[in-house]
C-alpha positions in Angstrom: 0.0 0.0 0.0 0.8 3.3 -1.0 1.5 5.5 2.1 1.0 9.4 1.0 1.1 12.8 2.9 -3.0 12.2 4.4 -1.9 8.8 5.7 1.2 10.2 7.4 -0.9 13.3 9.2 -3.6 10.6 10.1 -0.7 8.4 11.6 0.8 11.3 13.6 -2.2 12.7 14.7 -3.1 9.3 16.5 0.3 8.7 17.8 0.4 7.8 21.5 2.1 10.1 23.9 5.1 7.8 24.0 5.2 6.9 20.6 4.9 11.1 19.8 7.6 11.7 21.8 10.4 9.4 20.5 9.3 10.3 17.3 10.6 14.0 18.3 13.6 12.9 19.8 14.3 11.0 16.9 13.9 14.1 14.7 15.7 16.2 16.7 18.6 13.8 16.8 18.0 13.9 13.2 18.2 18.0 12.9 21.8 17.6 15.1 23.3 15.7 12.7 22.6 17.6 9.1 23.6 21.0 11.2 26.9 19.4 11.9 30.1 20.9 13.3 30.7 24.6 13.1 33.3 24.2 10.7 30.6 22.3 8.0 27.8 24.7 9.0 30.0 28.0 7.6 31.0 25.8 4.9 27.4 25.8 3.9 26.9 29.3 4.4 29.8 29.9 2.1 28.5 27.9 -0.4 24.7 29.1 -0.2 25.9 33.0 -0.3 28.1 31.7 -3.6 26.6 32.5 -7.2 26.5 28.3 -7.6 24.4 28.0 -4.0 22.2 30.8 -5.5 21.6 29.3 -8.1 20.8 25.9 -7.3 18.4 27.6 -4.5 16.8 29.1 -7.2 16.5 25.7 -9.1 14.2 24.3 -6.1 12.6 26.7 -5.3 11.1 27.0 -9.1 11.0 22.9 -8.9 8.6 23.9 -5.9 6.2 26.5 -7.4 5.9 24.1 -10.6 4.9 21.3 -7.7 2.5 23.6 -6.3 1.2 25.1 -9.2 0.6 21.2 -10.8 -0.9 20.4 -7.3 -3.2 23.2 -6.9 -4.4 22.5 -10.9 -5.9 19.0 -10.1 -9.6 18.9 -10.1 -9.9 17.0 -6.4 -7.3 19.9 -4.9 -9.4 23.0 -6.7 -13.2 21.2 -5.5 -11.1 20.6 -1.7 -10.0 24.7 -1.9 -13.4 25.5 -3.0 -15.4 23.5 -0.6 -13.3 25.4 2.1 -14.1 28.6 1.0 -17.4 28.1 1.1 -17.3 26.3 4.3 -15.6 29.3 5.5 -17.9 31.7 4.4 -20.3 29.8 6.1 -18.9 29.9 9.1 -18.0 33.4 9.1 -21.8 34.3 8.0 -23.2 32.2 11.0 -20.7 33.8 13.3 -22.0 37.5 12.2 -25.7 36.5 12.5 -25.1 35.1 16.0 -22.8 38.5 16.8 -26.2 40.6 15.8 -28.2 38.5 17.8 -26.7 39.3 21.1 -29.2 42.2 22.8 -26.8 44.9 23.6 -25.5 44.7 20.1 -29.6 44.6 18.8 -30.0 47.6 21.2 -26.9 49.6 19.9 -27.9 48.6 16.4 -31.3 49.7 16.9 -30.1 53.1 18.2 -27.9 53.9 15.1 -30.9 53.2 13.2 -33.1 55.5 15.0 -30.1 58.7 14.9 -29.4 57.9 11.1 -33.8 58.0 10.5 -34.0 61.8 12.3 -30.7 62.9 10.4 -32.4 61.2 7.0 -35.8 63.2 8.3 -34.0 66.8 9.5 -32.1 66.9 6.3 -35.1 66.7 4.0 -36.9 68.6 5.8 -33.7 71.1 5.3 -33.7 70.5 1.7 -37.6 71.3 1.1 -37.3 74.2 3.2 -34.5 75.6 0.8 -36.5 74.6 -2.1 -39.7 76.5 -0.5 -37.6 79.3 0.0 -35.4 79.6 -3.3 -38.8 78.9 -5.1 -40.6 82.0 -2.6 -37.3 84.7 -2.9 -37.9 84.3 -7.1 -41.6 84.7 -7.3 -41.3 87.3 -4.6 -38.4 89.3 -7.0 -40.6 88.9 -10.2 -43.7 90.5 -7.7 -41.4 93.1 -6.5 -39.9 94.0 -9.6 -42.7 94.5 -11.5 -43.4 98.0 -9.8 -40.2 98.6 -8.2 -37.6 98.3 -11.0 -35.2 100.4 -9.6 -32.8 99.9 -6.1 -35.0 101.3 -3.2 -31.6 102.8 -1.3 -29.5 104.3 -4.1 -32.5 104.7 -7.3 -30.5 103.6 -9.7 -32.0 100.6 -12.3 -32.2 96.9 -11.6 -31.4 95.7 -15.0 -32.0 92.2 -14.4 -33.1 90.2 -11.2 -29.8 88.0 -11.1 -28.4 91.1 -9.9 -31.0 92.4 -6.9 -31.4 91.2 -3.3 -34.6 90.6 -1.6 -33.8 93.6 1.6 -35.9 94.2 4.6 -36.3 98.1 5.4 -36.4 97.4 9.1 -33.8 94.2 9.2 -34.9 91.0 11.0 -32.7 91.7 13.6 -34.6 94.6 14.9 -38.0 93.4 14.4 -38.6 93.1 11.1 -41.0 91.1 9.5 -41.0 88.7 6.5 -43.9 90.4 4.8 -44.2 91.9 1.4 -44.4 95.8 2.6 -40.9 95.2 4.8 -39.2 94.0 1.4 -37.6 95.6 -1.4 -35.1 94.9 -4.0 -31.6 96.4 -4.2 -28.4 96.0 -5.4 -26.1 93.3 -3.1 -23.5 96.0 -2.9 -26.5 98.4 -1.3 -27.6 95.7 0.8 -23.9 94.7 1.9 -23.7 98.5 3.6 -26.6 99.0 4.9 -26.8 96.0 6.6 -29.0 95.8 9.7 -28.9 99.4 9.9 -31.6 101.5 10.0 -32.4 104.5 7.5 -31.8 107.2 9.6 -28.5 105.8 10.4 -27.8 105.6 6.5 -27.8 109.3 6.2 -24.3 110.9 6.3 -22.6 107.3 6.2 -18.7 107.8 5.3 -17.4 106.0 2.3 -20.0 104.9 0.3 -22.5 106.4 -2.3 -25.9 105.7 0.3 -24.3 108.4 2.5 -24.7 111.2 0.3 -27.8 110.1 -1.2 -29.7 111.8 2.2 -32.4 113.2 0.0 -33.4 109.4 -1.3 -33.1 108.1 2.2 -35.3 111.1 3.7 -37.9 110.1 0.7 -37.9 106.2 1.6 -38.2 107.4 5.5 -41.4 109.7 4.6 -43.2 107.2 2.8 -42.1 104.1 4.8 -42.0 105.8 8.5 -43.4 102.4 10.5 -40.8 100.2 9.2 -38.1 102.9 10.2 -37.0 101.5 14.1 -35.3 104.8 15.0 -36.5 108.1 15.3 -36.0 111.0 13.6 -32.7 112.0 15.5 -31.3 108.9 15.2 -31.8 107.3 18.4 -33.6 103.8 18.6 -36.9 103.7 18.9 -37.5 100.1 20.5 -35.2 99.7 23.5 -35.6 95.7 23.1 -34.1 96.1 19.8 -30.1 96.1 19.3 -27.5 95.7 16.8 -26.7 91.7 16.1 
């Protein structure tokens, strides 16, 4: 009978304790003798570090990969490598579904689910507010435009919408109101420097067109006096109300 590698690895692995243990010695004994003296093992080391030692290394180890390689293409060693892939998968599946049974990973599970479902929510309801609000600011600059075509602050045109700003005459910050009669279009540079301020306070402003233009502003503060929040000296009108 033929005795191959699986017969050896059986025989081994059934070995008695005794019978295990002069096999090692035996081995060992073995390893002792190819080492040999000193003198034999750097005569060894010579000849492996040598271009002929290199070379014949080379030789078996490329004898070994074509071994392998012949191995590994036989049709009962590639069904063996595949059934133990699969068997490992397995395994490693079953080992995950048992991991997500265990309650405090169900519970932490179960909580990341819940966080990621109000971001989800929060964040659409973010991006149909912007789209409520992009949608509102155009219609609302069409509205405007058709009978204000010019910037409310400085009076110069508005050529085209793309270049105008939705602005609040009394700003947000002081009590104004998102409603059509606290709204008016100017030019972003207009809106930049006024700001939260209020009309009276643009009146004499250094460094910018808006400050001369006091007889425009006094206009705009005649005909829109309740959305003006200081009075006519300058001083604020709503104590509650301050600069943010």
């Amino acid at each position: 009978m033929t005795k191959d590698a699986a017969w050896y690895r059986n025989y081994r692995a059934n070995q008695s304790a005794p019978a295990r243990e002069r096999r090692l010695g035996r081995e060992r004994e073995r390893d002792k003798r190819r080492a040999g003296t000193p003198e034999r093992q750097a005569t060894a080391a010579r000849y492996r570090a040598s271009p002929k030692g290199k070379a014949a290394r080379e030789r078996k180890l490329e004898e070994e990969r074509r071994k392998r390689a012949e191995r590994n293409a036989r049709p009962e060693v590639m069904a063996a490598k595949a059934a133990k892939r699969a068997e490992s998968a397995q395994r490693a599946k079953e080992q995950r579904r048992r991991y997500r049974q265990r309650p405090e990973v169900k519970a932490k599970s179960n909580e990341a689910k819940r966080r990621h479902r109000q971001t989800a929510t929060k964040k659409a309801a973010r991006r149909r507010a912007q789209a409520r609000t992009v949608l509102k600011d155009v219609l609302l600059k069409f509205d405007v435009f058709d009978t204000q075509p010019n910037c409310y602050l400085c009076g110069t045109p508005i050529y085209t919408l793309l270049g105008a700003d939705i602005d609040h005459v009394r700003p947000r910050s002081r009590g104004g109101v998102d409603i059509r009669e606290n709204m008016r279009l100017a030019h972003p540079v207009c809106n930049v420097v006024k700001s939260n301020r209020c009309l009276h306070e643009l009146i004499g402003l250094p460094g910018h067109p808006l400050g001369a233009c006091k007889l425009a502003i006094a206009g705009l503060i005649e005909i829109l006096p309740e959305w003006c929040c200081c009075d006519a000296d300058g001083d604020n009108g709503d104590e509650r109300l301050t600069l943010s």
